[in-house]
N, C-alpha and C positions, 0 to 999 in steps of 0.2 A: 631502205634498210629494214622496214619490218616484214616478220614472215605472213605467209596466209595467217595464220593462228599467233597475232603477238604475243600471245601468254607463252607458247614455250617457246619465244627467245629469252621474254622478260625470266621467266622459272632458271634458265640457265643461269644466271648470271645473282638474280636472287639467292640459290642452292647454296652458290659460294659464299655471299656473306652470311646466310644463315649458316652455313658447317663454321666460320670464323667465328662467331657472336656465343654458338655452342660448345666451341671450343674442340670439334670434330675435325677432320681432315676436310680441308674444304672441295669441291668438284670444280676442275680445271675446264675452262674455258675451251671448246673443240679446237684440236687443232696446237693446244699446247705441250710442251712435254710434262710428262706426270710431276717431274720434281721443280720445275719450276714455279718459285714464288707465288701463291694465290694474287688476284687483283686486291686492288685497294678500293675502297667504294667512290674515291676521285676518278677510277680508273672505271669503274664499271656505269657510274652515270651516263658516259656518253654513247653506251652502247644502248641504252634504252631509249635513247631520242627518238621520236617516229612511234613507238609507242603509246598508249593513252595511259591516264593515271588508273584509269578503274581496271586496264587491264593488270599494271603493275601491282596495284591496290590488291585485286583478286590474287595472283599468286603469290604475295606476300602474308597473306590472310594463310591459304591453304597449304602453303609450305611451314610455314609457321605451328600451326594445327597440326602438320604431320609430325614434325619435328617434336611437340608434343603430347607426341601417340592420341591426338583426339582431345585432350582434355582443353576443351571451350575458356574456361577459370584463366588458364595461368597461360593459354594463347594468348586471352585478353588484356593478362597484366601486362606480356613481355610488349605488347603493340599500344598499350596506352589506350587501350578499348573497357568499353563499359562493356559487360559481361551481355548485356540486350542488344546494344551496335552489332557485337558478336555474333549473336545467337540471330538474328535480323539479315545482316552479309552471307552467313551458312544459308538460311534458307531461301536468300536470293541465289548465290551460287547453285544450291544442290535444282532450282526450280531452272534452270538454265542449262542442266546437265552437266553438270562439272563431278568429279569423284570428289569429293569431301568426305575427308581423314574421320574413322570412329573413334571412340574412346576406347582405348584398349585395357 
Protein backbone atom coordinates (compact mmCIF):
# COMPACT_ATOMS: atom_id res chain seq x y z
CA UNK A 1 0.00 0.00 0.00
CA UNK A 2 2.67 2.50 0.48
CA UNK A 3 4.06 4.82 -2.33
CA UNK A 4 7.86 5.24 -3.22
CA UNK A 5 7.56 8.56 -1.14
CA UNK A 6 5.00 7.61 1.85
CA UNK A 7 4.79 11.27 2.74
CA UNK A 8 2.69 12.11 -0.20
CA UNK A 9 0.09 9.39 0.24
CA UNK A 10 0.15 10.21 4.15
CA UNK A 11 -0.11 14.52 2.95
CA UNK A 12 -3.21 13.37 0.95
CA UNK A 13 -5.14 12.27 3.41
CA UNK A 14 -3.66 14.54 6.15
CA UNK A 15 -4.71 17.98 3.69
CA UNK A 16 -8.23 16.67 4.37
CA UNK A 17 -8.48 16.76 7.99
CA UNK A 18 -6.42 19.66 8.09
CA UNK A 19 -8.92 21.80 5.69
CA UNK A 20 -11.87 20.06 8.26
CA UNK A 21 -10.02 21.10 11.78
CA UNK A 22 -9.49 24.75 9.65
CA UNK A 23 -12.68 24.87 8.81
CA UNK A 24 -11.62 25.21 4.81
CA UNK A 25 -12.98 22.91 2.17
CA UNK A 26 -11.37 19.86 2.80
CA UNK A 27 -9.17 18.08 -0.42
CA UNK A 28 -11.09 15.01 -1.64
CA UNK A 29 -9.45 11.77 -1.73
CA UNK A 30 -8.20 10.86 -5.67
CA UNK A 31 -10.65 9.46 -7.44
CA UNK A 32 -13.63 10.86 -5.48
CA UNK A 33 -16.31 12.98 -6.73
CA UNK A 34 -15.72 16.77 -5.66
CA UNK A 35 -19.15 16.94 -3.75
CA UNK A 36 -18.82 13.96 -1.96
CA UNK A 37 -18.60 13.99 1.80
CA UNK A 38 -14.84 14.50 3.18
CA UNK A 39 -13.44 11.33 5.08
CA UNK A 40 -13.82 10.97 8.58
CA UNK A 41 -10.46 10.57 10.46
CA UNK A 42 -11.92 6.61 11.28
CA UNK A 43 -12.08 6.56 7.62
CA UNK A 44 -8.80 7.90 6.86
CA UNK A 45 -6.49 5.86 9.44
CA UNK A 46 -6.65 2.96 7.46
CA UNK A 47 -5.40 4.31 4.60
CA UNK A 48 -2.14 5.23 6.27
CA UNK A 49 -1.34 1.75 7.41
CA UNK A 50 2.06 0.76 5.78
CA UNK A 51 3.11 3.92 6.51
CA UNK A 52 5.67 4.99 9.44
CA UNK A 53 4.72 7.51 12.11
CA UNK A 54 7.76 9.83 11.37
CA UNK A 55 6.71 9.93 7.94
CA UNK A 56 3.11 10.72 9.07
CA UNK A 57 4.67 12.85 11.96
CA UNK A 58 6.54 14.96 9.21
CA UNK A 59 3.55 15.98 7.04
CA UNK A 60 1.53 16.70 9.71
CA UNK A 61 4.23 18.96 11.06
CA UNK A 62 4.47 20.72 7.64
CA UNK A 63 1.15 20.92 6.54
CA UNK A 64 0.16 22.17 9.65
CA UNK A 65 3.02 25.11 9.25
CA UNK A 66 1.62 25.73 5.98
CA UNK A 67 -1.68 26.01 6.95
CA UNK A 68 -0.33 28.45 9.15
CA UNK A 69 1.50 30.64 6.71
CA UNK A 70 4.83 29.53 8.58
CA UNK A 71 4.21 30.87 11.85
CA UNK A 72 6.29 28.14 14.04
CA UNK A 73 4.15 29.71 17.63
CA UNK A 74 0.66 28.81 16.89
CA UNK A 75 1.83 25.52 14.46
CA UNK A 76 3.17 24.45 17.79
CA UNK A 77 0.18 25.23 19.93
CA UNK A 78 -2.38 23.74 17.33
CA UNK A 79 0.11 20.14 17.52
CA UNK A 80 0.62 20.29 21.26
CA UNK A 81 4.29 21.07 20.62
CA UNK A 82 6.83 22.96 22.64
CA UNK A 83 7.84 25.85 20.35
CA UNK A 84 11.80 24.15 20.52
CA UNK A 85 10.34 20.27 19.60
CA UNK A 86 9.08 22.63 16.74
CA UNK A 87 11.86 24.71 15.77
CA UNK A 88 14.12 21.11 16.27
CA UNK A 89 11.58 18.83 13.77
CA UNK A 90 12.02 22.12 10.96
CA UNK A 91 15.36 21.71 11.05
CA UNK A 92 15.54 18.09 10.81
CA UNK A 93 12.97 18.27 8.07
CA UNK A 94 14.56 21.26 6.12
CA UNK A 95 18.29 19.19 6.77
CA UNK A 96 16.57 16.31 4.75
CA UNK A 97 15.42 18.42 1.93
CA UNK A 98 11.82 18.79 2.54
CA UNK A 99 10.30 22.40 1.53
CA UNK A 100 9.28 23.84 5.00
CA UNK A 101 6.55 26.59 4.97
CA UNK A 102 8.10 30.44 5.70
CA UNK A 103 6.44 32.75 7.93
CA UNK A 104 4.68 34.86 5.72
Amino acid sequence: MPQDYPGEYVGQYLGESLGQYFGEDPVHAPNVAPDAPPLTPHEIVPMLIGSTVEAIERELVLQTLERCDGNRTHAARLLGLSVRTMRNKIKQYATSGADVPSHS
